[in-house]
C-alpha positions in Angstrom: 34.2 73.7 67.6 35.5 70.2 66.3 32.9 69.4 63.7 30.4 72.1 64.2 32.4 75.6 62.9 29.5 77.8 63.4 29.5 77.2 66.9 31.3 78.4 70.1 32.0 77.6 73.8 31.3 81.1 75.7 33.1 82.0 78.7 29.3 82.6 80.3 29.2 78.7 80.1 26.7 78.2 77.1 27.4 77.7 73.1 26.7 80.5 71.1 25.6 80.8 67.2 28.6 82.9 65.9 25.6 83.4 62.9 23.5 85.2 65.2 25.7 85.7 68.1 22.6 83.9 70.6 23.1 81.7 73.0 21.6 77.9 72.3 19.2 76.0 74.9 21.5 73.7 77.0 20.1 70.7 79.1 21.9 69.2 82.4 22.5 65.6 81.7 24.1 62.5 83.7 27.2 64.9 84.5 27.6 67.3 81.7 25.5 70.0 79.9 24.6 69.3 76.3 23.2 71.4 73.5 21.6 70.7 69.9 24.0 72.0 67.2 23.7 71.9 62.8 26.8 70.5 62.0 29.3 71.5 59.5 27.5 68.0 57.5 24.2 69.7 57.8 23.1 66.8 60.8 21.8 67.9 63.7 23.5 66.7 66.8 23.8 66.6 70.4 27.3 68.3 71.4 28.7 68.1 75.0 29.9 70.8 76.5 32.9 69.8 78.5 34.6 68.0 75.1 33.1 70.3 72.4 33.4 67.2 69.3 31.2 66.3 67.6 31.0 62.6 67.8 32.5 60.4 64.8 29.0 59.5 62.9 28.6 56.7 60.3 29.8 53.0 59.7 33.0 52.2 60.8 35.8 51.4 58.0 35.4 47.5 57.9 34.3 45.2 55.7 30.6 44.6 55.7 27.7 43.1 53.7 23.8 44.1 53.3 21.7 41.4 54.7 19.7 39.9 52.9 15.4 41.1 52.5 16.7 43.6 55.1 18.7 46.4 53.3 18.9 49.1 55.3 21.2 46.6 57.7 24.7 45.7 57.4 26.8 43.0 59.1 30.8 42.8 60.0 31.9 39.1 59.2 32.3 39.5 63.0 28.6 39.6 63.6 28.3 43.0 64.4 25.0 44.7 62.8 24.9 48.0 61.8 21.4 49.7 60.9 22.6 52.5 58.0 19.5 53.6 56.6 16.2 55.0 57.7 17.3 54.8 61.2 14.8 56.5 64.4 14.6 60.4 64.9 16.3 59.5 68.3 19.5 58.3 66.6 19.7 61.9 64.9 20.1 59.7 61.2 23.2 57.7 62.2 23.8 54.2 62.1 23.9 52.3 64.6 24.8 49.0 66.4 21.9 46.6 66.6 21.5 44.6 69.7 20.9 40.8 69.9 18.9 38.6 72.4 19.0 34.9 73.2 16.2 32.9 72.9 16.2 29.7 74.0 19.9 28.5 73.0 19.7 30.6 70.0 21.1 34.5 69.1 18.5 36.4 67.4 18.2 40.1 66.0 14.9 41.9 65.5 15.1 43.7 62.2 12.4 45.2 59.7 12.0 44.8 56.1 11.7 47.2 53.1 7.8 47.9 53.8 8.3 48.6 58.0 7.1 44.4 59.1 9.7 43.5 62.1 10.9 40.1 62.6 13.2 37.7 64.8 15.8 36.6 62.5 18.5 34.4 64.2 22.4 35.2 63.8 23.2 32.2 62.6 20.7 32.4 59.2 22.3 35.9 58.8 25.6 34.8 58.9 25.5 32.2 56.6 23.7 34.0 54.3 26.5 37.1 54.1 29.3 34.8 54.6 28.7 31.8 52.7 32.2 30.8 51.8 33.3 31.6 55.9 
């Protein structure tokens, strides 16, 4: 398997261990069974059956910049905001994108500092803040 070597697609329809030659758990979801694999990274990651990668994980290759009193966030001089560190168990320690939300005529992100306080910081602050000279 693509990303996960210690794992295979049995013709019984489940992944096996090749370690330990058991089957793993699989779970019907939307419209494809999925199972919980270590990858060859040591992450541990939910792997379709029907394509058998593992996903890409990580930032994409683009230029980015922390934001300011929020490190574990990045932005793209597009906008784009990218949570790298300390992100939620249900993200399986990826990054991801962050969404945004309008309020009033305004685009703002919800992000949290060092020490875990959230706040509504708008686009435009963060922006000129990373990209001064833009």
């Amino acid at each position: 398997m693509e990303g996960a070597s210690n794992f295979a697609l049995a013709t019984d329809g489940h992944i096996h261990n090749l370690e330990t030659g058991k089957p793993l758990a699989r779970r019907w979801r939307g419209l494809r069974y999925w199972s919980s694999v270590t990858c060859d990274d040591g992450k541990y990651r939910q792997i379709a059956h029907d394509t058998l990668k593992v996903p890409p994980q990580g930032l994409p290759d683009e230029e980015m910049r922390t934001i300011e009193d929020y490190p574990d966030y990045k932005v793209t001089p597009y906008g784009a905001i990218w949570k790298y560190r300390k992100t939620p168990r249900r993200y399986y320690s990826t990054p991801f994108l962050v969404s945004t939300k309008d309020i009033g005529e305004k685009e703002y992100v919800r992000l949290s500092t060092e020490d875990g306080r959230r706040h509504w910081v708008r686009m435009e602050k963060i922006m000129a803040e990373a990209y001064p000279d833009d």
